[in-house]
N, C-alpha and C positions, 0 to 999 in steps of 0.2 A: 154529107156525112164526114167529108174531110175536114169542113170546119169546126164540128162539132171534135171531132179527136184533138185535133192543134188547140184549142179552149183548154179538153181535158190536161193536155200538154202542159200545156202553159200553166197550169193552175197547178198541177204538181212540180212544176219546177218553179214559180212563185215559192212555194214550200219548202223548198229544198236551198234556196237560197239565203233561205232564213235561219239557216242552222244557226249560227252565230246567238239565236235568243231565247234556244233549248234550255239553256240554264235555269230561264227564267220561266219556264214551261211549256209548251206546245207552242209554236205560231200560229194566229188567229187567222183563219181564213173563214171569209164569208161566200155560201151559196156555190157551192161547187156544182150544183145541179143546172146544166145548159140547155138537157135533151127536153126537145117540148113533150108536154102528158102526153101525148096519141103515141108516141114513140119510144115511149118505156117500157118497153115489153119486156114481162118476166117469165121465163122458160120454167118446167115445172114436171114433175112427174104425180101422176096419182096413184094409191095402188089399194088394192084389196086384198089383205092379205091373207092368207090361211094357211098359213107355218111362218115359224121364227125365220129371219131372212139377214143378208149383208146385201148392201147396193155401193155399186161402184160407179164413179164415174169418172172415164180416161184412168183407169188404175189407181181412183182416189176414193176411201172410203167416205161416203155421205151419208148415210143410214146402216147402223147395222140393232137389230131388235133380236132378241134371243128369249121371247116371253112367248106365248100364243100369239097369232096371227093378228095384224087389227088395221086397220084404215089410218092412211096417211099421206098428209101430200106433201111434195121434199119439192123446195126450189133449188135451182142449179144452177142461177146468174154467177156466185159467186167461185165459183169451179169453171167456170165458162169464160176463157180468155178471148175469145174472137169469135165470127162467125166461122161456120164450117162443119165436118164431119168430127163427131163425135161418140163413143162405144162407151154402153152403157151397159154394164153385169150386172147380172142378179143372182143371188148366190140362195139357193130353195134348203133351208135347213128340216129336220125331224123337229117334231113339235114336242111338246115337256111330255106327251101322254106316250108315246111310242114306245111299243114294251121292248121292241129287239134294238132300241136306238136309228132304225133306218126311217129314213122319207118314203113314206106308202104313194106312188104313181098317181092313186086317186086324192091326194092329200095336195097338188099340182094342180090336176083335172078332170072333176070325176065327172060333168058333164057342163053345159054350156051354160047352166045356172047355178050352177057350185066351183066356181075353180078361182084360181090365181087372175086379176086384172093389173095392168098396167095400161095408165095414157099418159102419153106424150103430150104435154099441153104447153102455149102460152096465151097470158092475158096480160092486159093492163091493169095494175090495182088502184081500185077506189074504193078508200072507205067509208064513203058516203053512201055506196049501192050496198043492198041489203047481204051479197054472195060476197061481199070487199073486190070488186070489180068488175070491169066494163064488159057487157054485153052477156050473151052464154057459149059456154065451152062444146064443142063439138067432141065429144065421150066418145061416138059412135065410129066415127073414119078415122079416131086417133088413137087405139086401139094398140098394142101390141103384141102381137101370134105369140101363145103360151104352150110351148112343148112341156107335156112330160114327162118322166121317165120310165123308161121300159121297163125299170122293172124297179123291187124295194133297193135305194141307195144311201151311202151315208151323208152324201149330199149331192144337189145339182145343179147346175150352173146353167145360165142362157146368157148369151152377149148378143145386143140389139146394137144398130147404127142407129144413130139419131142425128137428122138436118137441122143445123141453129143457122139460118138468115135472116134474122130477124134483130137482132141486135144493135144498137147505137153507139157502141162504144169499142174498143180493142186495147186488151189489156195487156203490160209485158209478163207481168205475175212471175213464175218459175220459166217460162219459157226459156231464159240463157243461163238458167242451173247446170252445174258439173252433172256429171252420170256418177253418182255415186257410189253407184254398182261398180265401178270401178277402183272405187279406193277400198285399203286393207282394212276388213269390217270391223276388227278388233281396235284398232285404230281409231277408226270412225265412229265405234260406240265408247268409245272416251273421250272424246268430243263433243258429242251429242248430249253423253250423264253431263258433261262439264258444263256445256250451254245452258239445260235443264236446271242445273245447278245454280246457275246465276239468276237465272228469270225467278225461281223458287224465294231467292235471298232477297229479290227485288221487293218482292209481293209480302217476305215474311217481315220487314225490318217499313214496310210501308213506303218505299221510296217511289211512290204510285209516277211519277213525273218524268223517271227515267224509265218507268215499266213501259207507261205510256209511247215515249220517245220510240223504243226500241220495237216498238207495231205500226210507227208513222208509214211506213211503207203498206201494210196491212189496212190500216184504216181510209187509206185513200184511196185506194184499189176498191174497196168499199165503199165506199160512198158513190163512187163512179158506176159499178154495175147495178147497185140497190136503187139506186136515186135518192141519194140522200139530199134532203134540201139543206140542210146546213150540216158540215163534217166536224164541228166545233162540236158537237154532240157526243162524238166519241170522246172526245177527253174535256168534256164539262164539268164544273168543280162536282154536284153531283154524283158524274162515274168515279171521281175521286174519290168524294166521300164510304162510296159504298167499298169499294174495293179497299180502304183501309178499310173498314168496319169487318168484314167478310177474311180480308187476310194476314193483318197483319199481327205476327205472334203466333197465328191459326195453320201456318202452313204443313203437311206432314212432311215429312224427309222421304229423301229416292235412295232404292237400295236396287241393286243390282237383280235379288232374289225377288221382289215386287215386279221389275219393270223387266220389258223386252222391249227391243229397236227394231222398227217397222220402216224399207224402203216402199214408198209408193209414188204417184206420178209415175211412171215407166224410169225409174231410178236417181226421178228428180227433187223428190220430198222427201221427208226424214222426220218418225216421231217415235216418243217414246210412250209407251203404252202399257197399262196395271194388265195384269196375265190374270189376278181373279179377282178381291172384292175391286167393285167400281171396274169391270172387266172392259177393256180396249180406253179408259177415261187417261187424261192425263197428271198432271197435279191436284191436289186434292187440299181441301181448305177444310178445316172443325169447326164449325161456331157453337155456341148452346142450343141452336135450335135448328141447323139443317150442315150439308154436306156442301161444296162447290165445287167446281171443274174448270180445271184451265188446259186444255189440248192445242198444240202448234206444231203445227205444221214449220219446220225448218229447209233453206235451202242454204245454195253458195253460187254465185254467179261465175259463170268461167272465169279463172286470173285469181279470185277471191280464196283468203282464207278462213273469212269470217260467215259464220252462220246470220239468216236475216230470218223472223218472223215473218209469213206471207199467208196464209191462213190458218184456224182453228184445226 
């Protein structure tokens, strides 16, 4: 396992050494992916749902649905820095029919074939198996105990531990992020509009190469936990292409009265987020024929003044 990290190592700092030919676009890297198939394990939640819900994981929002209840399965590789202990929330919302606005107890668990599921799963994927991966999942012992509420609430929460050692890879991601919680929030959300403000100007004026640049760090993080066989993928003229087509000129404007500033990671992330239409989305593109979304997740590494891209 150590060799395989020192590889990933090396191959982002391969990357990193090649600033110098940003100008000229991304640096080419070929086949980032080291970790043998049997050993790609993708961590995974399944759920069944029967109320509108938020899911957290490590204080980072990866699902939040606010429609009736429905089936979904959320992978977590990419929230998942390391092996280890990890706390997973689930946030049990009132359903769109609820005449008093409260979450009904039996709406949680009304008996052992009507209620709330969640499983804890990983597998390997292949797309070649008719489920898109190897072998079958064990539903049954990976289970997660579903309390519900004692009584009608406005909302209810459950935090589960979940064991990740199963993993090939260790990522630094937000791990030497400032505590943000720390700094003066008024402050901090003029920063944040101002950051927002730039990626916005990137995407509306098409400068896709510098938009690109400025998620190198995000996309090779990525590539590392997903298994990506080639990371050139992320910024191939294609993604080019589409991301002019989709933003440029298309972009809407940030106002203050739109957006709110959300700490999460345990005071280590930072996004800006629409309070109603396209509710918790982050930037927003027009085209003639659909909507887009661009949400990031912003940090600062200790010492740093600058904000970096490190997830969606």
């Amino acid at each position: 396992m150590k060799n395989t990290i020192l590889l990933f190592i090396c191959l982002i700092n391969i990357v990193r050494a090649q600033e110098h030919k940003r100008e000229q676009g991304i640096a080419q890297v070929e086949n980032i992916n080291v970790v043998p198939k049997e050993k790609q394990i993708t961590y995974a939640i399944h759920i069944n749902a029967k109320t509108p819900y938020e899911i957290y994981l490590d204080d980072i929002p990866i699902e939040r649905n606010y429609e009736s209840g429905m089936n979904s399965t959320i992978e977590l590789n990419q929230y998942l820095l390391k092996n280890g202990k990890h706390k997973l929330k689930v946030r049990y919302l009132p359903r769109p029919d609820s005449v008093d606005g409260l979450l009904q107890p039996n709406h949680v668990y009304n008996s052992k074939d009507s209620k709330w599921n969640i499983y804890f799963l990983n597998y390997v994927k292949n797309k070649e198996k008719p489920l898109g991966y190897e072998g079958e999942l064990d539903y049954q012992n990976n289970e997660l105990l579903i309390v519900a509420p004692p009584e009608p609430v406005l909302f209810w929460e459950q935090t589960f531990e979940l064991n990740v050692d199963a993993l090939p890879y260790e990522l630094e991601g937000w791990s030497n992020g400032q505590n943000l919680e720390d700094l003066n929030k008024d402050e901090l959300k003029k920063e944040v509009f101002k950051e927002y403000n730039k990626i916005r100007d990137l995407l509306n004026l098409g400068k896709v190469d510098e938009y690109i640049s400025i998620n190198k760090k995000k996309y090779l993080e990525m590539a590392v936990c997903l298994y990506t066989k080639d990371v050139n993928t992320y910024w191939s003229e294609s993604v080019k292409k589409e991301l002019i087509s989709d933003c440029k000129g298309n972009m809407w404007p940030l106002s203050e009265e739109e957006y709110t500033m959300k700490i999460y990671g345990n005071g280590k992330l930072v996004k800006l987020e629409r309070i109603n239409q396209f509710k918790n989305r982050g930037l927003i593109a027009e085209t003639e024929t659909d909507y887009w979304y661009y949400s990031f997740l912003l940090y600062k590494t200790i010492g740093s003044d600058t904000f970096e891209i490190i997830r969606k």
